[in-house]
C-alpha positions in Angstrom: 23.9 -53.1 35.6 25.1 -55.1 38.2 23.4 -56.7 41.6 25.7 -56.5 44.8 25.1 -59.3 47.6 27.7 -58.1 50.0 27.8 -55.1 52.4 30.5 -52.8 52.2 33.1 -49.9 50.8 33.3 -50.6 47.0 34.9 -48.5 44.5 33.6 -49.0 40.7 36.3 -48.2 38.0 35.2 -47.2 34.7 37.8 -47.7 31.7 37.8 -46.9 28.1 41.1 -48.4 26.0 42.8 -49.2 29.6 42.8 -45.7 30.6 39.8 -44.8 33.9 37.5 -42.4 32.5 37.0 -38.7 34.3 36.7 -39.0 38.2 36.7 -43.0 38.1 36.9 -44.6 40.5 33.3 -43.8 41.9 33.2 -44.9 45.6 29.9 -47.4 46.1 28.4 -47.8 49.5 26.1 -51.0 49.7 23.9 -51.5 52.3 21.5 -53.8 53.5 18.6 -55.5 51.6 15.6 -55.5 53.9 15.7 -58.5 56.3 14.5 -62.1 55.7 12.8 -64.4 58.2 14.4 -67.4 56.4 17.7 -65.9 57.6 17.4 -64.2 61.0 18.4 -66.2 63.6 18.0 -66.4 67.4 20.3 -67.9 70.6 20.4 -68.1 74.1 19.7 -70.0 76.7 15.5 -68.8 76.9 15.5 -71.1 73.4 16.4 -73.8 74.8 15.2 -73.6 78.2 13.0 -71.9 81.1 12.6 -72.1 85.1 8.7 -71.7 86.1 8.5 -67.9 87.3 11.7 -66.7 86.3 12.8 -64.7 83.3 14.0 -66.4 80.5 16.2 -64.6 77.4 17.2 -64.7 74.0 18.8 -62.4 71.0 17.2 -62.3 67.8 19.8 -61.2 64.7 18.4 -59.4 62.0 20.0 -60.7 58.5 18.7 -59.7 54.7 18.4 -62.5 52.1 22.0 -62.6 51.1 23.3 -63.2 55.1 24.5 -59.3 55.6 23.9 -58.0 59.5 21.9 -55.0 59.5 23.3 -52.3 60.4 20.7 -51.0 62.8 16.9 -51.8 64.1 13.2 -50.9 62.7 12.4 -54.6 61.9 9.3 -55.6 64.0 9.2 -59.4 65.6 6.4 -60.8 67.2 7.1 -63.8 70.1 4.3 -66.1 70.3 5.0 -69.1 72.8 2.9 -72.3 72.6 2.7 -74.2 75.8 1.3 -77.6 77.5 -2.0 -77.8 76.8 -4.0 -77.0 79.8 -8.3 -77.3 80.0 -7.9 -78.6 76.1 -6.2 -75.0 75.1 -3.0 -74.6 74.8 -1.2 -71.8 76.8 -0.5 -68.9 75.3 2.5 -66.9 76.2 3.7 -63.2 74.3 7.1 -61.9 74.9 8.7 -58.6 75.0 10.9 -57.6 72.1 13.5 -54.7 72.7 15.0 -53.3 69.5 18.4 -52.1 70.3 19.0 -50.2 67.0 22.2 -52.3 65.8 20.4 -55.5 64.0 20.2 -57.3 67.6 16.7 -57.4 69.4 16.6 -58.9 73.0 
């Protein structure tokens, strides 16, 4: 058995006495684990800063446990955005999130 960590084209060789067994090497696609909050990440300037009634943006990157891009959406992500407290509640603010089906969600 073995556990791969790293996305990508492998090719497993099989040997008995030096010589590849029959049809060795056997070509190994490895894909994505399923992704891992602890390692998405997300930039742009709407994380650092916003102007009062104008849009503000940011990227979220989907990653697994082991730091591989996925390869395409699905993943859902929820924006919840805490603001100055107003009336003793804070405000509450939800974003949009656009999945564009290659690991990136805007």
């Amino acid at each position: 058995t073995y556990t791969a960590r790293r996305t990508g084209e492998y090719d497993i060789h099989v040997t008995l006495c030096d010589y590849e067994i029959q049809r060795s090497p056997f070509p190994l696609d490895v894909y994505p684990a399923p992704s891992n909050p602890a390692k998405c990440t997300m930039t742009g300037e709407g994380t650092r800063m916003a102007v009062a009634g104008e849009r503000a943006t940011f990227r979220i990157k989907a990653m697994d446990e082991f730091g591989n891009i996925q390869e395409e959406g699905g993943d859902y992500f929820a924006i919840l955005i805490l603001g100055p407290e107003t009336n003793e509640e804070p405000e509450r603010h939800t974003a949009q999130v656009v999945d564009n089906q290659d690991s990136t969600y805007d």
